[in-house]
C-alpha positions as CSV (number, residue, x, y, z in Angstrom):
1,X,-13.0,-16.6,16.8
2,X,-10.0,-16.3,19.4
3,X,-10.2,-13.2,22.1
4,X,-7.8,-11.5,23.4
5,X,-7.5,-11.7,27.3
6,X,-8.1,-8.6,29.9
7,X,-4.2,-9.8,31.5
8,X,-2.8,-8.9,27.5
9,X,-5.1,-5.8,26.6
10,X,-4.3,-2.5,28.4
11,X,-7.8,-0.6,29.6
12,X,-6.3,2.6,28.9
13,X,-3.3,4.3,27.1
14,X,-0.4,5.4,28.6
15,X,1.3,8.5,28.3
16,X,4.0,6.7,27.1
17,X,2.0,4.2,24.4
18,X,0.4,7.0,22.9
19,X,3.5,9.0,22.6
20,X,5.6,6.6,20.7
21,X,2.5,4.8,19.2
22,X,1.4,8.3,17.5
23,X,5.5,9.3,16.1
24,X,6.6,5.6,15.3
25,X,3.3,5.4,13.1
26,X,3.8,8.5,11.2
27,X,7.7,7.5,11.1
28,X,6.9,4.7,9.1
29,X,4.5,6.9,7.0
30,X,6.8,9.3,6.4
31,X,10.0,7.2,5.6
32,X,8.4,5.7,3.1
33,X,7.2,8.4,1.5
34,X,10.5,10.4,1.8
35,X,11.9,7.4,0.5
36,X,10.5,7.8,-2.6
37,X,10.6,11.6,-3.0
38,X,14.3,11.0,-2.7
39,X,14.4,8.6,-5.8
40,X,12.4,10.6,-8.1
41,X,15.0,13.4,-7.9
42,X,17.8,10.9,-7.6
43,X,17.3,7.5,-9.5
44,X,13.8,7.4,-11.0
45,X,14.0,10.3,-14.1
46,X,16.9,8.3,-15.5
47,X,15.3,4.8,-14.7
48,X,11.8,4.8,-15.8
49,X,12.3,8.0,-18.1
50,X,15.7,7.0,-19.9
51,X,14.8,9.0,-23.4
52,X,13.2,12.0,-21.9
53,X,16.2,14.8,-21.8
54,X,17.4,15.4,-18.4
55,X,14.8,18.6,-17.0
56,X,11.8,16.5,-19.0
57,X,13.0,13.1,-16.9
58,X,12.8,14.9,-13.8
59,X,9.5,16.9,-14.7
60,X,8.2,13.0,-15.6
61,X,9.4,12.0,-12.5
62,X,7.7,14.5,-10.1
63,X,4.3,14.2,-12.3
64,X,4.2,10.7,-10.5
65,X,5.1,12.0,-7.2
66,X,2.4,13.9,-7.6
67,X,-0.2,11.1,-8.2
68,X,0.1,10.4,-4.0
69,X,-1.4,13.9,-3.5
70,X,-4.4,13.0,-6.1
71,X,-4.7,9.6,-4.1
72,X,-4.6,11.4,-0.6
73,X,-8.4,12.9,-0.4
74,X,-9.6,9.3,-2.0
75,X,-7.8,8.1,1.2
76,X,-9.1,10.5,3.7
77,X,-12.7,9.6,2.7
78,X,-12.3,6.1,2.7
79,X,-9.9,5.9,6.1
80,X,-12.1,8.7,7.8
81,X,-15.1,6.5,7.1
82,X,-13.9,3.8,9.1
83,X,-12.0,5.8,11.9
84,X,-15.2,7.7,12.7
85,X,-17.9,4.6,12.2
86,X,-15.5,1.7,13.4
87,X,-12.4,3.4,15.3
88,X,-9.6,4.8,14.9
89,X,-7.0,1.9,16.0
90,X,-8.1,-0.3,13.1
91,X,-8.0,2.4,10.4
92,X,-4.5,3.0,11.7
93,X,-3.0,-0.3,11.0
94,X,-4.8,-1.0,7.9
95,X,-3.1,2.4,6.6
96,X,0.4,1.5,8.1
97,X,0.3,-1.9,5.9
98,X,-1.4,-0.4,2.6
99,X,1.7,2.2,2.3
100,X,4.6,-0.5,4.2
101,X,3.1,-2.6,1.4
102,X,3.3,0.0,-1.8
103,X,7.1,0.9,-0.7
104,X,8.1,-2.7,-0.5
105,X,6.9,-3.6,-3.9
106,X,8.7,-0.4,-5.2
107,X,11.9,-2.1,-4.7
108,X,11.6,-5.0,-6.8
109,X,10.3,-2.6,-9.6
110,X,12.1,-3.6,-12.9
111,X,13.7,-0.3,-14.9
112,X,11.8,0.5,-18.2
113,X,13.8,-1.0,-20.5
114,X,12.9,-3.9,-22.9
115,X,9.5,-5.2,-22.1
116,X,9.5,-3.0,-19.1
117,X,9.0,0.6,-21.0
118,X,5.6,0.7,-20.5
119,X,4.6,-1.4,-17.9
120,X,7.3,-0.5,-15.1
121,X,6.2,3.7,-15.4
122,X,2.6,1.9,-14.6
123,X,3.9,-0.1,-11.8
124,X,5.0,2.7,-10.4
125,X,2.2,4.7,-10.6
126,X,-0.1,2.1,-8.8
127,X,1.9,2.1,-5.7
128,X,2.5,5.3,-5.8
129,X,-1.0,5.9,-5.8
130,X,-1.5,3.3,-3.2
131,X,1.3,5.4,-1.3
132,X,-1.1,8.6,-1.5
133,X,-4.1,6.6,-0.6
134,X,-2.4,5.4,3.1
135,X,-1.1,8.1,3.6
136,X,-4.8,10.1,3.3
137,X,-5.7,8.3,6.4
138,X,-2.2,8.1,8.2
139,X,-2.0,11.4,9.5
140,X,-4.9,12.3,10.9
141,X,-5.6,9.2,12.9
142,X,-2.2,9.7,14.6
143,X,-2.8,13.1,15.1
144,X,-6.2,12.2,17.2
145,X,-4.5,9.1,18.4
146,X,-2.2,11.8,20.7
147,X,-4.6,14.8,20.9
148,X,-7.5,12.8,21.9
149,X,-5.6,10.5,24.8
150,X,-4.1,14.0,25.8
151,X,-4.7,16.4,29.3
152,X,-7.3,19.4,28.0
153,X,-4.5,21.5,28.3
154,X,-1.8,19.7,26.6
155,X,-3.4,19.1,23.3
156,X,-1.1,20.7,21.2
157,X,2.0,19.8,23.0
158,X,1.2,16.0,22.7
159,X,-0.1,17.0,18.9
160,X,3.6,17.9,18.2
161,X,5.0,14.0,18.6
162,X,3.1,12.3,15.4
163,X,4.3,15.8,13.7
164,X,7.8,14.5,14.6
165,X,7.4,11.1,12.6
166,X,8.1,14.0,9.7
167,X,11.5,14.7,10.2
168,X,12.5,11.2,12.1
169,X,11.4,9.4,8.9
170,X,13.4,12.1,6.6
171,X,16.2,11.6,8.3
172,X,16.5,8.0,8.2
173,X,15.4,7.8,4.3
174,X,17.7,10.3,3.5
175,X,21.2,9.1,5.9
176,X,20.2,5.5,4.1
177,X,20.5,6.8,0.7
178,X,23.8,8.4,1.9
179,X,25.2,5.6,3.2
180,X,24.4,3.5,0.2
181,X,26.0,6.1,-1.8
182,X,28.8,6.4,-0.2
183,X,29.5,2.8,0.6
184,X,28.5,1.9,-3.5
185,X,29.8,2.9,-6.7
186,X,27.7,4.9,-9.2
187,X,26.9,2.1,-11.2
188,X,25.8,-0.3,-8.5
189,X,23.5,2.5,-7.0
190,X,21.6,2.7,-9.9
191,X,21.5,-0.9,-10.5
192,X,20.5,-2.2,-7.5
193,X,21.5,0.0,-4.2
194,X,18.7,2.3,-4.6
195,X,16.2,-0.5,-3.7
196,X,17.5,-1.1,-0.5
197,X,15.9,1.3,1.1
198,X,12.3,0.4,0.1
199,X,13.2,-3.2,1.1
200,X,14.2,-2.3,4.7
201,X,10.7,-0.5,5.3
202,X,9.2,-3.8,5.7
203,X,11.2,-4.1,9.2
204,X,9.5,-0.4,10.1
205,X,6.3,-2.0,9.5
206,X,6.7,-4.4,11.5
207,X,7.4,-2.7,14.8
208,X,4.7,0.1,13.3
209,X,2.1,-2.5,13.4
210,X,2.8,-4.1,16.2
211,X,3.3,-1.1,18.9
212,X,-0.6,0.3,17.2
213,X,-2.2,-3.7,18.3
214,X,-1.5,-2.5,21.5
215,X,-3.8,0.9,21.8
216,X,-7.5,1.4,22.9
217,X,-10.0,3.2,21.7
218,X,-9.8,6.7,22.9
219,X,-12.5,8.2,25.3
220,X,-13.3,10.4,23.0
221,X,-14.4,7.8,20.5
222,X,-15.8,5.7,23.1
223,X,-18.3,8.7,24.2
224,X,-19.4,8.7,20.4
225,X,-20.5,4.8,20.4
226,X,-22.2,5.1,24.0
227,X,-24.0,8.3,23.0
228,X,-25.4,6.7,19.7
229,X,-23.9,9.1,18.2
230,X,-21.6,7.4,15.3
231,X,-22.7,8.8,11.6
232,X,-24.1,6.2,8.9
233,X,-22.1,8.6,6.5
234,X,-19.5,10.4,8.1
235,X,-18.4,12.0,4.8
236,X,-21.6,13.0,4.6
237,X,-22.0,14.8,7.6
238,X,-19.1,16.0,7.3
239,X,-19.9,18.0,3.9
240,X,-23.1,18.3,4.4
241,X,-22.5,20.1,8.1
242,X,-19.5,21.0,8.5
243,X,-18.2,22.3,4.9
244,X,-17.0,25.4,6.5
245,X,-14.4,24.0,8.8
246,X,-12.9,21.6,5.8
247,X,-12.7,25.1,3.2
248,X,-10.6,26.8,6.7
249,X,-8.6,23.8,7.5
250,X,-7.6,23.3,3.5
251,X,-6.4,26.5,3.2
252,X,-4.6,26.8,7.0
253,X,-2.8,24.0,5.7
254,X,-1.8,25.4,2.5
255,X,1.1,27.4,3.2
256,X,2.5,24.7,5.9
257,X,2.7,22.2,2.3
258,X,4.1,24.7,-0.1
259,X,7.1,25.6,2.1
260,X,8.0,21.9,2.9
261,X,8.0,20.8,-0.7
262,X,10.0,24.2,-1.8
263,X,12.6,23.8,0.7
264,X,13.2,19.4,0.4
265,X,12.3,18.3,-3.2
266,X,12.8,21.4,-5.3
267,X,15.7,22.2,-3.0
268,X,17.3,19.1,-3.8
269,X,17.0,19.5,-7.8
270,X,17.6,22.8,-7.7
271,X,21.1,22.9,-5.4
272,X,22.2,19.6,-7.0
273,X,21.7,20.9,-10.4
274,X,24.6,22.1,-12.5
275,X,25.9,25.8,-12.4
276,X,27.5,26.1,-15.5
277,X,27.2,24.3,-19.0
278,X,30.6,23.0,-18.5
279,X,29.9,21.1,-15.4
280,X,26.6,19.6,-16.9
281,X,28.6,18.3,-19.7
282,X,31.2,16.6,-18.1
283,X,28.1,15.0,-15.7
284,X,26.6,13.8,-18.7
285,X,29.6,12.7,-20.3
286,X,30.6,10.6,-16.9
287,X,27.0,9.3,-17.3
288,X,27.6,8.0,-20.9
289,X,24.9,10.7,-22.0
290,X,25.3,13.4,-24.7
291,X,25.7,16.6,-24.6
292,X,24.4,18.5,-27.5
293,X,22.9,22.0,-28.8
294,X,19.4,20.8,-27.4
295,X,20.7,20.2,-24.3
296,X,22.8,23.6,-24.3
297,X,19.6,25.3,-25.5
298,X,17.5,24.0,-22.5
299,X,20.3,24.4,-19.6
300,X,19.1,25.8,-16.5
301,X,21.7,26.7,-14.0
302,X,21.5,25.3,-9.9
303,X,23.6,25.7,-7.4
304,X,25.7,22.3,-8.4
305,X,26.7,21.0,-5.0
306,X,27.3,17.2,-4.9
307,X,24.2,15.1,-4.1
308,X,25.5,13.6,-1.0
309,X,26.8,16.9,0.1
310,X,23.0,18.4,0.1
311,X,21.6,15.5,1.0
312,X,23.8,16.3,4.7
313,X,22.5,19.5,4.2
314,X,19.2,18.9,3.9
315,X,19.8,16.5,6.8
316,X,21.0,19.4,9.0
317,X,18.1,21.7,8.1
318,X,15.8,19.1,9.0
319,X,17.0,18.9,12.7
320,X,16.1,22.2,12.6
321,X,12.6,21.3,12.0
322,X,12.1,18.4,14.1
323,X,13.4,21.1,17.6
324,X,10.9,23.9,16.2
325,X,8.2,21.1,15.9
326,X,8.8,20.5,20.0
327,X,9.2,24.4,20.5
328,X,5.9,24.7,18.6
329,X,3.7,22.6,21.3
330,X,4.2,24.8,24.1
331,X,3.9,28.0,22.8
332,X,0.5,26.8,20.5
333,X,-0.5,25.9,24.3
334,X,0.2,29.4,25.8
335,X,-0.7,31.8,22.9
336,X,-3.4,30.0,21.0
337,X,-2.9,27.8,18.0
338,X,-4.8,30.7,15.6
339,X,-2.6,33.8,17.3
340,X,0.8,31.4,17.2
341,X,-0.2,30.2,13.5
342,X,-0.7,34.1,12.4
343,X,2.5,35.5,13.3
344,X,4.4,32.0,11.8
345,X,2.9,32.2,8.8
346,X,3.7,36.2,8.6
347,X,7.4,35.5,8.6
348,X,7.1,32.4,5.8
349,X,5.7,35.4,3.9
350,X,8.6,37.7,5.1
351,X,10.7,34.2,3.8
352,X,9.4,33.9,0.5
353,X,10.0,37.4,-0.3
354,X,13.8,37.9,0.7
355,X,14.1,34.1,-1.1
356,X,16.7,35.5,-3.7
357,X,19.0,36.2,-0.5
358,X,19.0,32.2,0.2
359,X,19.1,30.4,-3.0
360,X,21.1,32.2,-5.8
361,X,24.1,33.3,-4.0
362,X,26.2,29.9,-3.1
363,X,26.1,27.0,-0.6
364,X,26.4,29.1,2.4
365,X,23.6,31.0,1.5
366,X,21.4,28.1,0.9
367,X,22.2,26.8,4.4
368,X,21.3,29.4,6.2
369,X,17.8,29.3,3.8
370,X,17.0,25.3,4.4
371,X,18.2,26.4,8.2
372,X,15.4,29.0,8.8
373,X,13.0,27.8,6.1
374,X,12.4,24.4,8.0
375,X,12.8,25.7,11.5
376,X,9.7,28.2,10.1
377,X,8.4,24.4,8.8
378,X,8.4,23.2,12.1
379,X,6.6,26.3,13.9
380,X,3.7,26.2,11.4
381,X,3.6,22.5,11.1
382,X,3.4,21.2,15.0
383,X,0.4,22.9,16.2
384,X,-1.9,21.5,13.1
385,X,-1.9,18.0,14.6
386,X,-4.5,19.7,17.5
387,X,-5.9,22.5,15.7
388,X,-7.0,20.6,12.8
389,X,-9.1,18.2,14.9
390,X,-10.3,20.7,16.8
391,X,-12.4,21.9,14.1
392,X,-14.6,19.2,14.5
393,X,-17.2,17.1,16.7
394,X,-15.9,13.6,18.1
395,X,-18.0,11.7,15.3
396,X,-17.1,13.1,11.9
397,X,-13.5,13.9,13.5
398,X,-11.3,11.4,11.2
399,X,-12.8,12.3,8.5
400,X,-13.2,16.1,9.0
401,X,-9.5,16.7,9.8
402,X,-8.2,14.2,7.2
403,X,-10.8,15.6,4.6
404,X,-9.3,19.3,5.3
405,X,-5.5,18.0,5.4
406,X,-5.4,16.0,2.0
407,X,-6.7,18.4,-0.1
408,X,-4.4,21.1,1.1
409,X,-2.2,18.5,-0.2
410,X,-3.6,18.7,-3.8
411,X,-3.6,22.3,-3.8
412,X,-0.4,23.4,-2.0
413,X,1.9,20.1,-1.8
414,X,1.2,18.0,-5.5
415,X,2.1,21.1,-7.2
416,X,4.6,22.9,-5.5
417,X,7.7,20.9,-7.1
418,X,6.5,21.4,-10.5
419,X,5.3,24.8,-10.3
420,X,8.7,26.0,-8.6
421,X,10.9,24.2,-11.5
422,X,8.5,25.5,-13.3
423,X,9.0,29.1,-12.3
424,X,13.3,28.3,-11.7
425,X,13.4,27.2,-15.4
426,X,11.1,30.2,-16.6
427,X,13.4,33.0,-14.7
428,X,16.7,30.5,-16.9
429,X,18.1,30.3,-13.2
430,X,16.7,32.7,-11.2
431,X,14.7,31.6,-7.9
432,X,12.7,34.9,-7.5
433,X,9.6,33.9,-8.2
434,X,9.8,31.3,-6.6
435,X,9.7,33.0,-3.2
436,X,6.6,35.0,-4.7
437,X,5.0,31.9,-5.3
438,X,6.0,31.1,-1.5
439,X,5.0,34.5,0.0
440,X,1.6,34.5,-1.8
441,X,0.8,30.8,-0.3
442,X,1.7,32.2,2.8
443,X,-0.7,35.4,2.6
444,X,-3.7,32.7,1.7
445,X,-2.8,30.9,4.6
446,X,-3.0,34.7,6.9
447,X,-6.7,35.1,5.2
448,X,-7.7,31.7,6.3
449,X,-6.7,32.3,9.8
450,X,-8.2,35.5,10.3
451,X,-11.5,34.1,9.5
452,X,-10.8,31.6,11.7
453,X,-11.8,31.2,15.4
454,X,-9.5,30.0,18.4
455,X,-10.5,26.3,19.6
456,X,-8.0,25.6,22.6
457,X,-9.9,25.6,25.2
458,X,-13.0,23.6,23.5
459,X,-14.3,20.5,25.3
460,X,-12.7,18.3,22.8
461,X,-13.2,14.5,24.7
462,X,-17.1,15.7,25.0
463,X,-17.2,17.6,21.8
464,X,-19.5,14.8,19.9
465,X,-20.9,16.5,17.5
């Protein structure tokens, strides 16, 4: 078996290896994955859910986009296992090519049609299960691939960069779906154009995999081999000893998930949805669909903005959230990431509640609510790459803060689509209790905190458990 040689394998990480090795990682992760949230609101209720009428399709659709967040604790268990017993730069490239992988082979997917009505629905929910199961073990490596190679004091500032593989990987999935709907017609989009975007991942990957060969184990990780101190059964420590910290981090995280998935994917159904009957009839005639009573009957009015027009706004509000993410570091730093998390997660509340003011009123309006609703995104988002992992000792660290962050994701993020359509087609139009359902997920989030203790100024590298 070949070695590789002292001159080609760097002895520590640089600043600027971890920096870009942590965001390019979670870039990747997060393309892919925004790649496909994209297409079940755009392509995928019509394509693998052609006789389902049009709210039912997209219902369908999001019921698979939720099957990632069932997958995600499955992959925190099995990707923690291995990032606490064998280390953590393995476990990150084996869950960079699981999910490069699953989005690749979601772009060859046949349409369900024919022999295909069945089968391609089942395709899709395998990879998008195998999606969900990366992604479980994504996050949380990258986050203690930059916290644990960080200064003591830096922590949550160095914490914010895999945070920002968020909005860099939304960005690019979204201005590629643009382009490729501006630059094709209608009908070639949906034949064809809406797999390029899947395709191209493969080239992400590849840079992905090959900046992460590069790393070293952290110190941190290193102290827990030469201290004996790596766990047969890190999932079992973990529940067995450290139960508390997983209950505080799921529900720390919960708001965080709820106001991301409110303000992209139901955002995007909602403000590209039709205002008025007329407008969803001449859609459906310019689709070849019909119209009819049924369809009257069950009409639910949006905001009905052009799809590539919210798309740029989306775009826009996402900026937003990639500068709050960097304004987030520092202040975590200075404050305290439980103080700094508090007084975020008070004004999400103070969001959800004046919601009505945002989306209801016109495009403006919902502007200005994607503009402050993801900067709050941001705020509350960049600090949980260090506090999350601070929770926890060196040697059930993967899978503690992995553990805690996916199954915030089954409780706040693989619902919060459904239950907001949900709640949007219940109120025939109105989005008011939708911000309830907002402002209560931010009041859990509050409770959580408060019973929570500050962990800056731990000795995280030492901390071994």
């Amino acid at each position: 078996m070949s070695t590789v040689s002292s001159s080609t394998t760097p002895k520590e990480n640089t600043r600027g290896r971890v920096i870009f090795s942590s965001m390019v990682g979670t870039t990747v992760e997060f393309y892919d994955f925004y790649a496909y949230a994209t297409a079940s609101v755009l392509v995928f209720p019509a394509l693998f859910f052609p006789n389902a009428t049009n709210i039912n399709a997209i219902l369908s659709s999001f019921a698979i986009f939720g099957v990632a967040f069932i997958a995600r604790p499955l992959g925190s268990v099995v990707f923690g296992h291995f990032g606490d017993k064998v280390g953590r730069k393995g476990t990150l490239v084996a869950s960079l090519m699981t999910m490069g992988i699953a989005t690749f082979l979601i772009g060859f997917l046949p349409p369900a049609t024919g022999n295909f009505v069945i089968l391609a629905p089942l395709l899709l929910v395998i990879l998008r299960f195998a999606q969900g199961l990366a992604l479980g073990g994504e996050w949380s490596g990258a986050a203690l691939l930059a916290t644990e190679n960080a200064p003591p004091n830096k922590r949550a500032i160095y914490g914010t960069f895999p945070q920002l593989g968020a909005p860099i990987g939304f960005i690019l999935a979204n201005l590629v779906f643009v382009a490729l709907q501006l630059g094709l017609s209608p009908e070639q989009f949906q034949s064809w154009g809406w797999r390029v975007p899947f395709i191209l991942s493969a080239v992400l990957v590849a840079v992905g995999v090959y900046v992460r060969l590069t790393l070293v184990e952290s110190m941190s990780f290193q102290n827990v081999v030469s201290q004996k101190k790596v766990m047969k059964s890190p999932v079992k420590q973990t529940f067995q000893h450290h139960w508390r910290s997983v209950l505080a981090g799921t529900i720390i995280m919960f708001a965080t998930y709820v106001l991301f998935y409110l303000m992209t994917s139901f955002t995007l159904t909602y403000g590209t949805a039709p205002a008025t009957v007329e407008q969803a009839r001449w859609q459906a005639q310019e689709k070849g669909q019909t119209f009819g009573p049924a369809e009257v009957e069950a009409f639910v009015p949006g905001l009905g903005v052009a799809r590539t027009d919210f798309l740029w706004m989306l775009i826009l509000g996402v900026v937003f959230f990639g500068v709050f993410i960097l304004v987030s570091g520092p202040l975590a730093e200075k404050l305290g990431r439980r103080r700094f998390l508090l007084g975020v997660s008070v004004l999400i509340l103070a969001f959800g509640i004046s919601w009505t003011l945002f989306f209801g009123p016109g495009t403006a309006a919902a502007m200005a609510g994607l503009i402050i609703g993801l900067s709050l995104m941001g705020l509350t988002f960049g600090p949980m790459a260090a506090y999350l992992p601070e929770l926890f000792p060196g040697n059930v660290r993967y899978t503690g803060s992995a553990v805690a962050y996916n199954l915030s994701s089954v409780i706040g993020a693989a619902p919060a689509s459904f239950v907001a359509i949900a709640l949007w087609q219940a109120g025939d139009g109105d989005t008011l209790w939708v911000g309830v359902y907002l402002a209560a997920s931010a009041a859990l989030t509050i409770v959580a905190l408060l019973m929570t203790g500050e962990t800056k100024d731990q000795d995280f590298e030492n901390n071994v458990g």
